[in-house]
VMD Tcl script that draws the C-alpha trace (Angstrom):
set ca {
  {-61.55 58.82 29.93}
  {-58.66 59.58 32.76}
  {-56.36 62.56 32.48}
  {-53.30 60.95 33.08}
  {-50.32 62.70 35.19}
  {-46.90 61.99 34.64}
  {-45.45 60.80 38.77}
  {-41.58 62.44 39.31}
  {-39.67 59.55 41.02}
  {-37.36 60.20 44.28}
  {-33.85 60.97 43.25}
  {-30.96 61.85 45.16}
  {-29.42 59.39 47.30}
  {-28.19 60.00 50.75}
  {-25.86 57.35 51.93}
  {-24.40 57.90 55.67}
  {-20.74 57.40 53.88}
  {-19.78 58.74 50.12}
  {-20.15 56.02 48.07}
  {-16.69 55.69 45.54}
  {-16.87 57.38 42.20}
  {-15.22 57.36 39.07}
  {-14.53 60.52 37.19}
  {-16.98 58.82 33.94}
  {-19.48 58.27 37.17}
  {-19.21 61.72 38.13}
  {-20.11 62.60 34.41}
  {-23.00 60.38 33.94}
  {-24.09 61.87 37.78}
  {-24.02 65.87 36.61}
  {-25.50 64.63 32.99}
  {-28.73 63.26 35.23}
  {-28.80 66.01 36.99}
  {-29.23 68.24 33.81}
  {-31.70 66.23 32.78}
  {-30.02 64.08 30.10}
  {-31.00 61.01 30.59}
  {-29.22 59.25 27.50}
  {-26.15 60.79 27.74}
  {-26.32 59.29 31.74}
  {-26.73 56.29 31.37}
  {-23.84 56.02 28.47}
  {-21.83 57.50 30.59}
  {-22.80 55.18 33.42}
  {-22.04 52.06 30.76}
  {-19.00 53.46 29.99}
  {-18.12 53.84 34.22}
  {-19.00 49.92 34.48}
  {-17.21 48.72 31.73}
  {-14.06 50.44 33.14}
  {-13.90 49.15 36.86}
  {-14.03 45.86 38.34}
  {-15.06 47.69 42.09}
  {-18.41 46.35 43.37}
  {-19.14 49.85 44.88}
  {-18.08 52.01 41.64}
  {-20.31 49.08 40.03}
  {-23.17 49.91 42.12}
  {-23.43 53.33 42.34}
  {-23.41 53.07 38.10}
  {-26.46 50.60 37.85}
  {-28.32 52.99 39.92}
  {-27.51 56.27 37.79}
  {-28.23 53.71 34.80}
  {-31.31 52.51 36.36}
  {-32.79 55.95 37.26}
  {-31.88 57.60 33.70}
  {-33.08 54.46 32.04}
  {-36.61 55.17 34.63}
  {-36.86 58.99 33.59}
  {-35.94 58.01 29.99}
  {-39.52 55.69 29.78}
  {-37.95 52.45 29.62}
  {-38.85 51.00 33.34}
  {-38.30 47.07 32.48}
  {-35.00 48.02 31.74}
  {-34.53 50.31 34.68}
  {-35.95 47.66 36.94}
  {-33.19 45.14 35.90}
  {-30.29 47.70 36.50}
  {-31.61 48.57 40.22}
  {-31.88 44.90 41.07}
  {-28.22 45.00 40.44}
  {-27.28 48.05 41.85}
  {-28.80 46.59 45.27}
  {-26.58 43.26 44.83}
  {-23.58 44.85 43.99}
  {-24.28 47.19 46.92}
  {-24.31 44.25 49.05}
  {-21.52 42.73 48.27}
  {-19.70 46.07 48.30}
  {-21.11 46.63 52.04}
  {-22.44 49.68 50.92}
  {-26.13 49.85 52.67}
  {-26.59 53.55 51.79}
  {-26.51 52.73 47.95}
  {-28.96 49.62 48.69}
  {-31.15 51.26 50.27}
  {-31.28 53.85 47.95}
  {-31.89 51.09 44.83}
  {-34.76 49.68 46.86}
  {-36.27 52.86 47.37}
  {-36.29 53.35 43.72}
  {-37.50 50.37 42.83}
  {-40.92 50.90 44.94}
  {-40.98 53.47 42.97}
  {-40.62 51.43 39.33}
  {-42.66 48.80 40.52}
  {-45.48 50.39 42.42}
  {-45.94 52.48 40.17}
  {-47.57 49.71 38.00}
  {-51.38 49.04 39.63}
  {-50.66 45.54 39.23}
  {-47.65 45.33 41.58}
  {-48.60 47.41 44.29}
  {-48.29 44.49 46.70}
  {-44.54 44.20 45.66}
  {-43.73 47.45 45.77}
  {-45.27 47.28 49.46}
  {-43.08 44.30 50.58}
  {-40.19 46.00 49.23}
  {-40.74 49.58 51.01}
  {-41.68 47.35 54.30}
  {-37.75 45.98 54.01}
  {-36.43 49.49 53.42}
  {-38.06 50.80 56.85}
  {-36.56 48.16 58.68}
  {-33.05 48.63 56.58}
  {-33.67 52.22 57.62}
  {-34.59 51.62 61.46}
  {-31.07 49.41 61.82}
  {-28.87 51.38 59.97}
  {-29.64 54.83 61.31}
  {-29.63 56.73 57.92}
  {-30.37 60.72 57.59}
  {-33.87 61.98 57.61}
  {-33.81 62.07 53.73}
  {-33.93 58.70 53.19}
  {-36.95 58.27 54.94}
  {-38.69 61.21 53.20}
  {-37.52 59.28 49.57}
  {-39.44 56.19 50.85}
  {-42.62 58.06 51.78}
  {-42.28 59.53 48.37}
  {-42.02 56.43 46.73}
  {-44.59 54.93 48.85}
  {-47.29 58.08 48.01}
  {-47.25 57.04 44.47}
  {-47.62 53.65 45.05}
  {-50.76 54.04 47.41}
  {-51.80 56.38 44.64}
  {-51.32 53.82 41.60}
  {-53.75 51.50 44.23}
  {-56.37 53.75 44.30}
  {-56.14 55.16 47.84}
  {-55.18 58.40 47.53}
  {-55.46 59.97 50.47}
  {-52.79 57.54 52.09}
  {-50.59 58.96 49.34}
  {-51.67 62.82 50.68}
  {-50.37 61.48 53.86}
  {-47.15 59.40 52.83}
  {-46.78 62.97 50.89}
  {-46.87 65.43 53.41}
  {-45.05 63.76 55.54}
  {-42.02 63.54 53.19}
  {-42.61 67.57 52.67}
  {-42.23 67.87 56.28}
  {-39.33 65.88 56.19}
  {-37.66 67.99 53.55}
  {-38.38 70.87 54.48}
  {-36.56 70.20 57.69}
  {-33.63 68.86 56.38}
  {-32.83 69.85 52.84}
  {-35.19 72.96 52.56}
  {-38.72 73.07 50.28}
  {-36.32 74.81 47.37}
  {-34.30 71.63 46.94}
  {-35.35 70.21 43.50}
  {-36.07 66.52 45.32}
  {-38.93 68.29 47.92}
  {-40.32 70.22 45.09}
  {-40.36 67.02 43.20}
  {-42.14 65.44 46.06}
  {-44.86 68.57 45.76}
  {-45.47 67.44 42.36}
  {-46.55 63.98 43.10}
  {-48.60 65.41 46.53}
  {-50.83 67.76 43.78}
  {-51.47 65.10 41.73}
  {-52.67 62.85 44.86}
  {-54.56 65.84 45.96}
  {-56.28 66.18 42.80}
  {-56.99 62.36 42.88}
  {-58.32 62.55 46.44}
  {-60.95 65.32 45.36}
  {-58.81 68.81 46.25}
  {-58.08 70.42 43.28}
  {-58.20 73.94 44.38}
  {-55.18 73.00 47.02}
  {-53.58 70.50 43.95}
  {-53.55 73.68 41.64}
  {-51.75 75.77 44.51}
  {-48.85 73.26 45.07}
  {-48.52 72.38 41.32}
  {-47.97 76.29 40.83}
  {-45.24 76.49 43.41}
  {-43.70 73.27 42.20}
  {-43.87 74.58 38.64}
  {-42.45 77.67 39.99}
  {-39.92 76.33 42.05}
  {-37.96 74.11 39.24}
  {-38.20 76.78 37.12}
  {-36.04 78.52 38.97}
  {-33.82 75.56 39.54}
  {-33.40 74.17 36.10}
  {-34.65 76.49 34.13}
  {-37.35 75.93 31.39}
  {-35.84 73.69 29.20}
  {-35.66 70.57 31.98}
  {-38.13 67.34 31.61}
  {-39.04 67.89 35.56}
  {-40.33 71.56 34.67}
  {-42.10 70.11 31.47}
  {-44.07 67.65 33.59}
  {-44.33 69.84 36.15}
  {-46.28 72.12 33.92}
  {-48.60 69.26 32.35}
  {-49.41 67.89 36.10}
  {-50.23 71.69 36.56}
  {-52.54 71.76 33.69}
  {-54.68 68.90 34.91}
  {-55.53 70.26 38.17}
  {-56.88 73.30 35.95}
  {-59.05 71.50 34.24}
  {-60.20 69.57 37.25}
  {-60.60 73.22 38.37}
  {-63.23 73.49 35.39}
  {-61.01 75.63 33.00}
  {-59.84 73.56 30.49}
  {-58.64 76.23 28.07}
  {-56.74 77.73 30.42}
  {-54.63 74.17 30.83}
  {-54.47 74.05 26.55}
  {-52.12 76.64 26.92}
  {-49.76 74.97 29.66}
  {-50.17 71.69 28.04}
  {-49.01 73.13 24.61}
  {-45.88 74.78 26.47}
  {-45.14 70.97 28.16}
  {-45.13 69.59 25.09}
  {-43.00 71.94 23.16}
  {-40.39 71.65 25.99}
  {-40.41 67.66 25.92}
  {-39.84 67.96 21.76}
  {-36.93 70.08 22.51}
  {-35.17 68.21 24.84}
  {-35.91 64.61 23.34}
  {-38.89 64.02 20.54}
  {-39.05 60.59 20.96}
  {-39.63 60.73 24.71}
  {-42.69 58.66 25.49}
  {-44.14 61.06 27.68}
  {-44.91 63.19 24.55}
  {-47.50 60.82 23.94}
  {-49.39 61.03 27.33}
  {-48.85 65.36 27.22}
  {-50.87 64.86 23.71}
  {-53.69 62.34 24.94}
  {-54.20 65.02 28.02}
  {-54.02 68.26 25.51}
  {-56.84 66.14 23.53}
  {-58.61 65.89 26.88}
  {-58.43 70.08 27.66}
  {-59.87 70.65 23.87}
  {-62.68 68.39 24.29}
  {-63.79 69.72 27.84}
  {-63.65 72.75 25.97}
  {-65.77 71.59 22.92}
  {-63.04 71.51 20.41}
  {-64.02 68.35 19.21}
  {-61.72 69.11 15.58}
  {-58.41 70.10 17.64}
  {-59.26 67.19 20.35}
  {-59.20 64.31 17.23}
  {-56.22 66.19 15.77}
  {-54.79 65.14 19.57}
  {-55.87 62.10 19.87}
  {-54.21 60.80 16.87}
  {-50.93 62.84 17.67}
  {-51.08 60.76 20.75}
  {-51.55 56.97 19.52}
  {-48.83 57.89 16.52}
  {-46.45 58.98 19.17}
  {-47.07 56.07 21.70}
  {-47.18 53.63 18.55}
  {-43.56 54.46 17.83}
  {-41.95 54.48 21.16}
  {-43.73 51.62 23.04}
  {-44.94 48.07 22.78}
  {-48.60 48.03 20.90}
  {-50.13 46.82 24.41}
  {-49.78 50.27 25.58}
  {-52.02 51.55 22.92}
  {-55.32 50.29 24.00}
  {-55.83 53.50 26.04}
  {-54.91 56.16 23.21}
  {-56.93 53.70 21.02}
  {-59.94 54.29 22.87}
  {-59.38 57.90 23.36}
  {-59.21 58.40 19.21}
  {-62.17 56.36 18.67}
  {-64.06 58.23 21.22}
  {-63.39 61.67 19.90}
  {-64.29 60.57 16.20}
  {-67.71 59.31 17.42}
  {-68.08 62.96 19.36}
  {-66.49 64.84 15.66}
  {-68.55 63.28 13.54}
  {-72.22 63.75 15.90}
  {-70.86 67.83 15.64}
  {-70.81 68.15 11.51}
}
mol new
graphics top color blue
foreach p $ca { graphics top sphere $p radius 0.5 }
foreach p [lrange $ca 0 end-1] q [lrange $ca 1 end] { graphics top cylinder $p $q radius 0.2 }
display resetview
């Protein structure tokens, strides 16, 4: 069974002119920020139902869209960036376009089975990028974006490289504190723990960790994930018990800020992965069925195969221990 790590998608946009905003659109912006992703995207509903410009219109499908992304419900998220990129268009605002592309190679490549999408799309947001001259940032998002995608299609050291690269970028222009390049470090430890480095993946998880800490605080879903991603370099480091502990923290953070967020259910299936490394088969089952009552309450039933599995595994491995 995979430990599964939770990607953080790109996330500040920087268009080469302010795009228009509401006052409700500067609500559902700073509510996003803070990491409430419900109360975004209502405010972000409430923004488009109270404007007939294209541009306010735009910029709100793409708060909506992200929130709706962090929140766990990508189909939905996909539909609202597809928007935000027409609107954009007819608005004449490239920067916001561009911006809903880039997330949506995130969204989409993110799924194994649309890598190839996500590709085309990314190769029309270079050449958006090359014509319209946009700020260094923008290109740094993409290589994000693209990272996990060449991650999600098994080639993980082109995502080390898409990574670094948007580090270096960062670093240069919005400095390795700012919450997007630490965000970025996230995703590089988890494709450096895929590629077969997890000494290195543990170091930059820790500073990642670290560094949103100390820009959100501890009650933020980026520091929560953060921690989890964290935990399953240490176990790749051989020291699962060690990760129990961070895993346990995660998960207690997620309940507290939303206990119906889906990614509860993945934070479980990996805490019933640490336990049974560490040949707690009794606390691993306890997991393991944590995990597929969680997932079987917040997603559709095709998503449980995987937790299915995992449960049926570790009552096979508890009952060979009594």
């Amino acid at each position: 069974m995979l430990l599964v790590a939770l990607h953080l998608a790109v996330c500040v946009a920087f268009p080469w002119r302010a795009p228009r905003r509401s006052g409700v659109l500067a609500l559902a912006t700073a509510e996003f920020e803070a990491g409430r992703w419900s109360a975004a995207v209502n405010y972000a509903e409430a923004a488009l139902a109270g404007t007939d410009d294209a541009e306010v219109q735009a910029s709100a499908f793409l708060i909506r869209g992200r929130a709706l992304d962090r929140s766990g419900e990508a189909i939905l998220a996909e539909d609202s960036l597809w928007r935000a990129n027409a609107l954009a268009s007819r608005a004449h605002a490239p920067g916001l376009g561009v911006t809903a592309l880039i997330q949506l190679t995130y969204v989409i490549g993110r799924n194994p089975t649309r890598t190839s999408e996500a590709e085309r799309i990314a190769d029309l947001v270079a050449l958006r990028i090359e014509e319209l001259g946009t700020p260094p940032p923008a290109r740094a998002q993409l290589d994000v974006a693209l990272g996990v995608v060449a991650q999600a299609a098994g080639r993980p050291n082109d995502a080390v490289g898409h990574l670094r690269r948007a580090l270096d970028t960062y670093g240069r222009t919005i400095g390795d504190d700012h919450p997007d390049a630490l965000r970025a470090a996230i995703n590089l430890g988890n494709a450096l723990r895929a590629a077969g480095a997890p000494q290195e993946a543990e170091e930059v998880l820790r500073g990642a960790h670290a560094g949103l800490v100390r820009a959100h605080g501890l009650d933020h879903l980026d520091v929560a994930v953060a921690q989890a991603d964290l935990a399953l370099a240490v176990i790749s480091c051989g020291r699962p018990r060690d990760a129990v502990a961070l895993l346990q923290d995660s998960i207690a953070t997620r309940e507290r800020l939303d206990r119906h967020h889906p990614s509860i259910a993945t934070a479980r299936y990996n805490l019933a992965m640490a336990w049974q490394r560490a040949g707690e088969a009794a606390a691993a089952h306890g997991q393991f069925v944590a995990a597929l009552v969680h997932r079987a309450s917040t997603a559709d039933p095709a998503g449980l195969a995987p937790f299915a599995r995992g449960l049926a595994d570790a009552t096979a491995v508890l009952g060979r221990s009594r």
